[in-house]
Each structure stands twice: as structure tokens, then as C-alpha cells.
C-alpha positions in Angstrom: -22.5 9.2 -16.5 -19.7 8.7 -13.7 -16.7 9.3 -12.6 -14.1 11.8 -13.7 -14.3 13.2 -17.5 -12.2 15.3 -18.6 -13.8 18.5 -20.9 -13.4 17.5 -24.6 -12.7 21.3 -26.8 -14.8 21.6 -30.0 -12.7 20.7 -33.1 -12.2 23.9 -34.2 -9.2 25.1 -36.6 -8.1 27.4 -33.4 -7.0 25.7 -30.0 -6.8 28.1 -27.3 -4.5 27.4 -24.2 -5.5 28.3 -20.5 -3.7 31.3 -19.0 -2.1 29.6 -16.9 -1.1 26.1 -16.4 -2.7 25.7 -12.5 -5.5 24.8 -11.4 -7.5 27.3 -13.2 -9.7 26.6 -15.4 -9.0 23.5 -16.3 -8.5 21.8 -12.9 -11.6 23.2 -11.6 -13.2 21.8 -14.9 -12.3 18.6 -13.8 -13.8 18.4 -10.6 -17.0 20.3 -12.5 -17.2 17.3 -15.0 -17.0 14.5 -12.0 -20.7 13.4 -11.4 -22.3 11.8 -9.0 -24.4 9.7 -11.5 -25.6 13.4 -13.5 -24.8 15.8 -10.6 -21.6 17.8 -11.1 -19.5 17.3 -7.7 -19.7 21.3 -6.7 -23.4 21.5 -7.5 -23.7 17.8 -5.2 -22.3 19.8 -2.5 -24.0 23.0 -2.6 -27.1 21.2 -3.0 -26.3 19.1 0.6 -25.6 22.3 2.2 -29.0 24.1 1.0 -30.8 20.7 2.5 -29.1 21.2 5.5 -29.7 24.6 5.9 -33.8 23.9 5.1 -33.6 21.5 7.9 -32.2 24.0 10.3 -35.5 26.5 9.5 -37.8 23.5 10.3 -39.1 22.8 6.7 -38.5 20.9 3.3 -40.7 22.8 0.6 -42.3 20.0 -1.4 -42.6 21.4 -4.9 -41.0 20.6 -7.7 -38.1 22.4 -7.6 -37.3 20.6 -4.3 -38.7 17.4 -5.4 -35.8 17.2 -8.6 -33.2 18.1 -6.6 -34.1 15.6 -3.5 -34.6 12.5 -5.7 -31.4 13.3 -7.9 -29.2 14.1 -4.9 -30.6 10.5 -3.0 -30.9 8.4 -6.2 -27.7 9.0 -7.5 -26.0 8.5 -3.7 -27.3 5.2 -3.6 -26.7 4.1 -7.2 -23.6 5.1 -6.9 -23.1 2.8 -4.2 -23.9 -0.2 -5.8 -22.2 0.9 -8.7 -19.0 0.4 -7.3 -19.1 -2.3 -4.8 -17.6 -5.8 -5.8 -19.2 -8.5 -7.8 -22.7 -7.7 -6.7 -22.8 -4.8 -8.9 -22.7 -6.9 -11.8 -26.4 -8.3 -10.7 -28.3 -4.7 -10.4 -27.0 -3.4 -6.7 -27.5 -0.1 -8.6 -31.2 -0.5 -9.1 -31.5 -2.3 -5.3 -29.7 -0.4 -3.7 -31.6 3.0 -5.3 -34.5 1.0 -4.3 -34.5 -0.8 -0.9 -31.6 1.7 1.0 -34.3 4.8 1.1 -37.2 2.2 1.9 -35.3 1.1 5.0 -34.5 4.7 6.0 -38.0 5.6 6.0 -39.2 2.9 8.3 -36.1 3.3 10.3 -36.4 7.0 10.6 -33.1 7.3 9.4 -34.4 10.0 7.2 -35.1 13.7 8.7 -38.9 13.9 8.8 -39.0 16.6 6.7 -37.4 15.2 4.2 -39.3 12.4 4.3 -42.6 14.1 4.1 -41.8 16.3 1.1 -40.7 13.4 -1.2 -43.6 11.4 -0.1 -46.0 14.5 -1.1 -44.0 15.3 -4.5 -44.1 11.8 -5.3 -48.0 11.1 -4.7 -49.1 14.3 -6.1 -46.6 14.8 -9.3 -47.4 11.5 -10.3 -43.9 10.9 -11.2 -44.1 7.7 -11.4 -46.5 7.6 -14.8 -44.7 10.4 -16.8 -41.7 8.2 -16.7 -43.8 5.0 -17.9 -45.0 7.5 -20.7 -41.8 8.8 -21.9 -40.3 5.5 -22.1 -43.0 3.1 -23.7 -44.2 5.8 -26.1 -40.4 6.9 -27.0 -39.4 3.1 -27.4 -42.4 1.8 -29.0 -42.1 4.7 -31.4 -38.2 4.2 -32.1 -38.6 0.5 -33.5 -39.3 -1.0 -36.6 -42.5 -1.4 -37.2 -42.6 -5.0 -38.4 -40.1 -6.7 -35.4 -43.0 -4.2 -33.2 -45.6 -6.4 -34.3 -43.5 -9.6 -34.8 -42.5 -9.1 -30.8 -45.9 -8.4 -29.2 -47.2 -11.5 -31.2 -44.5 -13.7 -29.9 -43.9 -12.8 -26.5 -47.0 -14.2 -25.2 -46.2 -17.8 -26.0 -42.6 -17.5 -23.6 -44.9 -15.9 -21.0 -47.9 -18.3 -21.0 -45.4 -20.7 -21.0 -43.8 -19.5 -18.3 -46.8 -18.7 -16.3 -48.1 -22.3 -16.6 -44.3 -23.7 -15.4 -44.2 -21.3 -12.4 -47.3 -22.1 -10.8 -46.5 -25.6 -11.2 -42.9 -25.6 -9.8 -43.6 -23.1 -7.0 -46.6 -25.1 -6.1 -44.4 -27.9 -5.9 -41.5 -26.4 -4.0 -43.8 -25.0 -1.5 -46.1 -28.1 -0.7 -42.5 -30.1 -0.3 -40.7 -27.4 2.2 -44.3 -28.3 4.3 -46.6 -24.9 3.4 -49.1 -26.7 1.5 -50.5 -26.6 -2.1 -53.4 -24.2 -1.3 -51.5 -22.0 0.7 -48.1 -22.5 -2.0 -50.2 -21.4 -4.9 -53.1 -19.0 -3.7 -51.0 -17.0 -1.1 -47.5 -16.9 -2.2 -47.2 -18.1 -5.9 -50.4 -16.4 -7.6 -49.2 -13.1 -6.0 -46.2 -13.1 -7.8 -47.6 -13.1 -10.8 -50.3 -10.5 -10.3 -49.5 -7.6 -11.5 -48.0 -5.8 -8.5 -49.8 -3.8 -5.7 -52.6 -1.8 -7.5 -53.5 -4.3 -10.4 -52.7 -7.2 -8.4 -52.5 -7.7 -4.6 -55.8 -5.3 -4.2 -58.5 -7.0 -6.5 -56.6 -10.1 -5.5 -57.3 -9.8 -1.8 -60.5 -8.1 -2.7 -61.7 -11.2 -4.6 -60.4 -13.4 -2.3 -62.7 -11.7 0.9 -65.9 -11.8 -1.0 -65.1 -15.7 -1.7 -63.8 -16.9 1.3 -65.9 -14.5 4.0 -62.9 -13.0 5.4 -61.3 -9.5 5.9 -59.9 -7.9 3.0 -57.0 -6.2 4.9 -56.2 -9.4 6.6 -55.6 -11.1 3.3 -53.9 -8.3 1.5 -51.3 -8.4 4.5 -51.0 -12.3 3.4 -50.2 -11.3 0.0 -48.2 -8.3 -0.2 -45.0 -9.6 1.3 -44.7 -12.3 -1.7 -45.3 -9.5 -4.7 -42.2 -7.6 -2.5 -39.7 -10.2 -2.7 -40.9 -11.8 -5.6 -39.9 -8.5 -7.4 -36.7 -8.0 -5.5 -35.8 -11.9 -6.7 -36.9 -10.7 -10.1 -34.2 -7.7 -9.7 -31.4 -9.5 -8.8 -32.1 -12.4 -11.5 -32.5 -9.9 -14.2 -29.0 -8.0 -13.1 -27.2 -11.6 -13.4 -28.8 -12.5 -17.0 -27.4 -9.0 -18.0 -24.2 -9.9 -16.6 -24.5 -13.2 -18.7 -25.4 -11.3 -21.8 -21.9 -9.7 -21.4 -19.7 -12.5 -21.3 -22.4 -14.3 -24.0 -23.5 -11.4 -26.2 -24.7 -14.1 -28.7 -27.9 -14.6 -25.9 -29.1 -11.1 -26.0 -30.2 -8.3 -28.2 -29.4 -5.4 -25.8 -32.9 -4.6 -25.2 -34.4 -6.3 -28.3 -36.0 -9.3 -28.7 -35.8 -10.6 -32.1 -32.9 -11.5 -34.1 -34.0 -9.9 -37.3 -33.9 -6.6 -35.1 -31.4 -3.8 -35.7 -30.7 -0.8 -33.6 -33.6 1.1 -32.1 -34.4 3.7 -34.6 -36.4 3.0 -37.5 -34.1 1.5 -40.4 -37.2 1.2 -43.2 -36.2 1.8 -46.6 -39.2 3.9 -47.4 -38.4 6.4 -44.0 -34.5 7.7 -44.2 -33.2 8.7 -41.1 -33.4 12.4 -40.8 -31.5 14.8 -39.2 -31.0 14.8 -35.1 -33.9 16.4 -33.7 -34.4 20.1 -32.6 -35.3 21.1 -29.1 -38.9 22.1 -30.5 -39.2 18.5 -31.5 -38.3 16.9 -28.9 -40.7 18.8 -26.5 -43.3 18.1 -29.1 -42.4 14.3 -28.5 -42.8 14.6 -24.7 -45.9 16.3 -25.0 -47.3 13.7 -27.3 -46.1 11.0 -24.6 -48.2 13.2 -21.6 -51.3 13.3 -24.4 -51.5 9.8 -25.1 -51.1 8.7 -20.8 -53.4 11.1 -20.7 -56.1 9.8 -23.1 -55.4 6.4 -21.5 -56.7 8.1 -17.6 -59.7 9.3 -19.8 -60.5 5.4 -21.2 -59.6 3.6 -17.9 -62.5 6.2 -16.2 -65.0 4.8 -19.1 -64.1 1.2 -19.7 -62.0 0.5 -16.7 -59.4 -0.2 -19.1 -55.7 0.1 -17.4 -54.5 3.1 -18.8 -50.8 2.2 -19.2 -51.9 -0.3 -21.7 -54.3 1.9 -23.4 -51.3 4.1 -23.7 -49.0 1.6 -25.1 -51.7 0.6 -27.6 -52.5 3.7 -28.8 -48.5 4.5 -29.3 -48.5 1.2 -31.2 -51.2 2.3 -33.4 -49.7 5.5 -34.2 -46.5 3.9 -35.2 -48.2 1.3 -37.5 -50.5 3.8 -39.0 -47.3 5.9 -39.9 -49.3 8.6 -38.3 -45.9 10.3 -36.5 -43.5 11.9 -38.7 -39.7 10.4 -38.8 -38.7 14.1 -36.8 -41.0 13.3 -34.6 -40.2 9.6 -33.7 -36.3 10.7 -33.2 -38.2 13.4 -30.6 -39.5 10.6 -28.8 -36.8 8.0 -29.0 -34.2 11.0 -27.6 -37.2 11.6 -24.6 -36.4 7.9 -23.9 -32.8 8.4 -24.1 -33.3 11.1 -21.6 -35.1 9.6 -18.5 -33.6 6.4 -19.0 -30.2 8.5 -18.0 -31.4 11.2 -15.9 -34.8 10.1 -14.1 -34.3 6.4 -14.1 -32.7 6.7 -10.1 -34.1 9.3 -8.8 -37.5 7.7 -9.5 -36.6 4.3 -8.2 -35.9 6.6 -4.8 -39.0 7.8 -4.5 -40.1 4.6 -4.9 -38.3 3.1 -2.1 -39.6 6.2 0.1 -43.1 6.6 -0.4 -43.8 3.1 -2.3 -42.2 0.0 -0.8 -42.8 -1.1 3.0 -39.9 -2.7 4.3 -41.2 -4.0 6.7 -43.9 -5.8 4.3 -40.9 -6.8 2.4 -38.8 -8.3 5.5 -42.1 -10.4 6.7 -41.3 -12.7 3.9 -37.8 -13.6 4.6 -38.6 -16.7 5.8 -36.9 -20.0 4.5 -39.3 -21.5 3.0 -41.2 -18.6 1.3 -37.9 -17.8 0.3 -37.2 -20.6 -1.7 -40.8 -20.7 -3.0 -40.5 -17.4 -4.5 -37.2 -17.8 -5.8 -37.9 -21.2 -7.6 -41.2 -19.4 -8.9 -39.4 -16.5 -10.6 -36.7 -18.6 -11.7 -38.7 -20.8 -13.8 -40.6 -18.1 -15.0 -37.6 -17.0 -16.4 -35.9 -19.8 -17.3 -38.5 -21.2 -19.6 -39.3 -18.0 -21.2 -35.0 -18.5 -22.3 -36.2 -22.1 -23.5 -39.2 -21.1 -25.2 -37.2 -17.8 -26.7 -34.5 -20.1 -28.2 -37.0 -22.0 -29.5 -39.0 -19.2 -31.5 -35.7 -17.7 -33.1 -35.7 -15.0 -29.9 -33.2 -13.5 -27.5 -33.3 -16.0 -24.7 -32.3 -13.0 -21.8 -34.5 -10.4 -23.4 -37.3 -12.9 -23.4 -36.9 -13.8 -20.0 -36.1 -10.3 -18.5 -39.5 -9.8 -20.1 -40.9 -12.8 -18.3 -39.1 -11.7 -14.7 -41.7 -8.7 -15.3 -44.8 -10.7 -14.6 -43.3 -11.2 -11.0 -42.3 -7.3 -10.8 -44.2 -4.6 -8.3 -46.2 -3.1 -11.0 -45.0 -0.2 -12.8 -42.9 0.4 -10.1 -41.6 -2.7 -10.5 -40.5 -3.0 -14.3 -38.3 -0.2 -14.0 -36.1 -1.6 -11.2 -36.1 -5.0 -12.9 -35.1 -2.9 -16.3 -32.9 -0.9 -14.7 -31.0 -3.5 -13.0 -30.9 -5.0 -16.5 -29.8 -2.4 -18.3 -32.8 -2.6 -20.9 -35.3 0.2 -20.4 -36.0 -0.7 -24.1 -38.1 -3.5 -23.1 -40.9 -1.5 -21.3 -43.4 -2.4 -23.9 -43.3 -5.6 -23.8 -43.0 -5.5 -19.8 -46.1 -3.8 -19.9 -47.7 -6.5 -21.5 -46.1 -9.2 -19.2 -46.9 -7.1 -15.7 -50.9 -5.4 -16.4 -52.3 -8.1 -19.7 -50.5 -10.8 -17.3 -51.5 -9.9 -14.4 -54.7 -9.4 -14.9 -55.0 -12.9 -16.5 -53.5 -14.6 -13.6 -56.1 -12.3 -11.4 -59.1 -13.7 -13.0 -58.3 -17.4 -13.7 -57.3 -17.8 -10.1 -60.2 -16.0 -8.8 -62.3 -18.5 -10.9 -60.6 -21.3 -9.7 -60.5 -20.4 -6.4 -64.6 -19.9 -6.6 -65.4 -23.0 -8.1 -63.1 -24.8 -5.5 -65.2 -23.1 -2.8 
């Protein structure tokens, strides 16, 4: 949603003409209906001025009114940016840029510090970050077909065991070759990858690591952040060029599915027509039902310790097998998907950048030979989730756009690697790869590493 449109009249039996044949209306409706991502271009400006003008009194509210209009106005700058610059915006400069650019004006303080304070609030209090992981799992999980649901979930873990295995033997490998060492390769730069991201991953990780090896948690968590960073950002750029591929090769790739018996993303099932589009009352029925079922997952992760993004994304799967949500309803959720996967997708991946992603934990691991360690781990993640995928009658580049999730940030991750991909779709199974994954990887090393010990 960029670039010049021009306004498109209803067709109705009676055209009516402008009064004049200037600039007004329909020249001013031009420049209306030229967006900077979903911001008309007079409303973009305005909206620049009233942030100026907040900066001149000395403060930045930080509510929410202030927080949708920050994130939009800087997401969409910086998408925008990558949108149109040559050949790299084929590989997801969008998502990077929307990404990285804010994270290295924050620790530059290239921001204004009010600014920068008031999205940092919004986006730690709001959490913003999990009603967007809601409306997209529980709106795409409830938009498939319920048998390819099942058939996926069940398949995908054979590509990303598979993958798993290969990684940790290749970046081992690479790493012990390029002169690191296999114990430092695998327990400080390759298992990280794969852990989940920051919260689910680098913290026990660390955590576990200190109470085995006697040494200072923080000291060890500084060891391993900088490898779940770049891992991720290697995991952007490599699912931006497989989506690229999947243009010029549309036979690889289902668009966001992962099957080949898959068709569309709305329910196609004999027994359920397709009913009429949605009303409004549905559709904030849908995004309610989304909020309720996060919300019961916060609730089960404070009793079992369960991660409640995956209680979530069970719980949606149950509903949809069970048939328990009506048809209406399931178009109410798939068009909440459709909506923040156009309208909330940047600005979120901006607040990311700002209150989320250190840059200067991410530049610590630009050094040769971590570089080419972590690239050679993500790529043969990915590359034998493809193999595997071809193998099991699967979309190779789905599959391993799903498999470039186990090396994401987190949550925070899977969107940029999605985003960059063009295939929100996929947040399900990403879920799947990033927390079930992770937490896999968490444990099994954390045996190992105690038996070794």
C-alpha cells in the first residue's frame, strides 16, 4: 500500500464530473491517496509537524494515541526505504531496514530523547508486541483447512529436527576450522542460534550455563546474545532471497503454505460454504477471541510454566478442529490477520528496533569468523529443511523459511524473518520452530553440557 493511487468511483449507473477540471478535487485526491506505506502524504506531514511542535514544549506523551502515530510515522519511513532501493530490496531491506535503522538511532542518539523514551514506555507497557502474535497465529490458524492444519504441524518437525541436527554439526565444524574451537563453536555461538531468542533462549541458556560452569550469569549472557542477534539478522536476509526465489520459481513455494494439497487460506471444506464477507461486529468479535485465548495462555504459563504463545496457538488449533468457531467467525479472524499483517506489521518491527534490539550487542559479533559460523549455521538449517521438504511432498521455501525461525530473536524475531518473506501466514508453524525448538535445543544442550562437566 504505496505509491500514487488514483481514487477508483463506485460503479454506479450516474458518473458525476468534478466542477472544474484543476486541481480540485481530484488532484488533491491524488496526493491524499499517495501513502507512505498506510499514511496518506498530508496526514504524514501534519503528523511531523505535531512531533515537532511536542518536542518544542519539552515532552512526547506516551499513550496510545501517540504511541500509533510514532510507530506508523517511523515504520513506514524506514520500510519505505528499503522498499525502493536497488536489488537489496528483493531480500527483505523492508523488514531490516524497519528493524536495525531505529536500533542504531537509539544507541546513537540520533533520536530526540523524548521520542525515544515514549516509544520505549508504549512499547513495554502496551505489550504490543503479543497482540500482534495473537491476531496473526489465531487469524491464520483459524483461516486453514483443517486437515493440511494437522497434516503441517505433523510434518514440519521432521525438516526441523533435521535441520537442527545438520546445523549444529556444520557450524560446529565451520567454527573449529576458522580456529574458535568445538566447545566454544557449538556452546557459545551455534546453540544460541537455535534457542529460541532472548527470553526463551539466551536467559535460561546463560542461566543454566552459570549454575554448571560456576561462572557469572551476566558474563555468559553477554557471550551469547550477540550470536541470537546476527543469527536472526542472517535468518532475515536469507528468508528475503528465498522469497525472491519463489518469484522467479513459483513451483518452490506455496505463498505462505506448506503443503501441496493446500489451497487458498480460507477454509474450502465441502461441508462449511464460504459465507458472506464479514461485518464489523464480527470481525471485532474475532479480535477479541484472539486477546481471550493470549490471554488464557498468560493464565497457564503462570500455573504450568507453559509458554503462553504456544498455549495460545494450541488452544486456536483445538478450536478449529473441534469446529467450535463458526465460518463468520473464522472470516472475522482471517480479515484481523489481513489487517496487522498490512497495517501493524512495520510499525511493530520499529518499536522493536527501539526498545528491543541492542546494536551494539548486535555489532560485537561482526567478527569474521563468527560471521561465517553463523551464516553457515542458518544456512544449513535452511537448506536442509528445502531437502527434507522436497522430500515429504512440501514447499521447499516455506519449509525452510519455517526452519530460518529456529535461528530468529523470539517472537520478535519471526515477524521480521516473515516479514522479510512476505509470509506472515506461516506464524504457526514459526511458533513451533522458535519456542517447541528452542526449548528442545535449551535442554538437550544443557544436559550435555552437564554431563560433559
Amino acid at each position: 500500500m504505496h505509491g500514487s493511487q488514483v481514487l477508483r468511483r463506485p460503479a454506479t449507473g450516474l458518473r458525476t464530473k468534478p466542477e472544474t477540471g484543476g486541481f480540485w478535487p481530484e488532484g488533491w485526491w491524488r496526493i491524499v491517496n499517495f501513502k507512505i506505506g498506510i499514511v496518506p502524504l498530508p496526514i504524514y506531514v501534519i503528523l511531523i509537524g505535531i512531533f515537532a511542535g511536542l518536542l518544542y514544549t519539552g515532552k512526547v506523551p506516551s499513550d496510545i494515541l501517540m504511541g500509533i502515530t510514532l510507530l506508523a510515522v517511523g515504520g513506514f519511513t524506514c520500510a519505505e526505504i528499503g522498499k525502493r532501493l536497488p536489488i537489496i530490496r528483493h531480500i527483505g531491506a523492508a523488514a531490516i531496514f524497519a528493524t536495525f535503522i531505529p536500533s542504531a538511532l537509539a544507541y546513537y542518539k540520533l533520536l530526540p530523547a523524548p521520542i525515544l523514551a515514549s516509544v520505549i514506555e508504549f512499547t513495554k507497557l502496551s505489550n504490543f508486541l503479543y497482540l500482534f502474535i495473537a491476531a496473526i497465529i489465531v487469524g491464520s490458524i483459524l483461516g486453514r483447512d483443517r486437515k493440511v492444519l494437522v497434516a503441517g504441524f505433523v510434518k514440519i518437525f521432521v525438516p526441523l529436527a533435521a535441520g537442527t541436527v545438520m546445523a549444529g554439526i556444520v557450524g560446529t565444524l565451520v567454527g573449529t576450522l576458522l580456529g574458535i574451537g568445538a566447545y566454544k563453536t557449538f556452546f557459545f555461538l551455534v546453540v544460541p542460534i537455535m534457542a529460541g531468542g532472548v527470553g526463551e533462549g539466551a536467559i535460561p541458556l546463560s542461566m543454566g550455563y552459570s549454575a554448571i560452569l560456576h561462572e557469572p550469569q551476566g558474563v555468559l549472557f553477554a557471550q551469547v546474545l550477540p550470536p541470537v542477534m546476527l543469527g536472526s539478522l542472517s535468518a532475515i536476509v536469507f528468508a528475503g532471497l528465498l522469497n525472491f526465489v519463489g518469484k522467479r520459481y513459483p513451483h518452490l513455494t506455496g505463498e505462505g503454505r506448506l503443503q501441496l494439497a493446500e489451497h487458498g487460506d480460507i477454509e474450502h471444506e465441502e461441508e462449511a460454504p464460504q459465507p458472506a464477507l464479514p461485518d464489523i461486529q464480527t470481525v471485532a468479535a474475532a479480535a477479541v477471541t484472539a486477546v481471550t485465548l493470549y490471554l488464557v495462555g498468560v493464565l497457564g504459563q503462570r500455573l504450568f510454566d507453559f509458554p503462553a504463545p504456544v498455549l495460545m496457538l494450541v488452544l486456536a488449533v483445538a478450536l478449529k478442529l473441534s469446529r467450535a468457531v463458526s465460518p463468520e467467525l473464522e472470516q472475522g479472524a482471517h480479515h484481523v490477520y489481513r489487517f496487522f499483517a498490512a497495517a501493524v506489521t512495520y510499525p511493530l518491527l520499529f518499536a522493536i528496533g527501539v526498545a528491543l534490539t541492542p546494536w551494539d550487542k548486535l555489532m560485537a559479533a561482526f567478527t569474521l569468523p563468527n560471521l561465517i559460523t553463523i551464516l553457515a549455521t542458518v544456512a544449513s538449517l535452511m537448506g536442509t529443511g528445502f531437502v527434507v521438504a522436497r522430500v515429504l511432498g512440501m514447499f521447499p521455501i516455506d519449509v525452510a523459511i519455517v526452519n530460518a525461525c529456529h535461528s530468529g530473536q523470539g517472537g520478535t524475531g519471526d515477524v521480521a524473518i516473515l516479514t522479510a518473506a512476505n509470509r506472515l501466514a506461516l506464524m504457526p508453524f514459526a511458533q513451533i520452530a522458535t519456542r517447541i525448538g528452542g526449548a528442545i535445543v535449551v535442554t538437550c544442550t544443557l544436559i550435555a553440557l552437564g554431563q560433559m562437566t
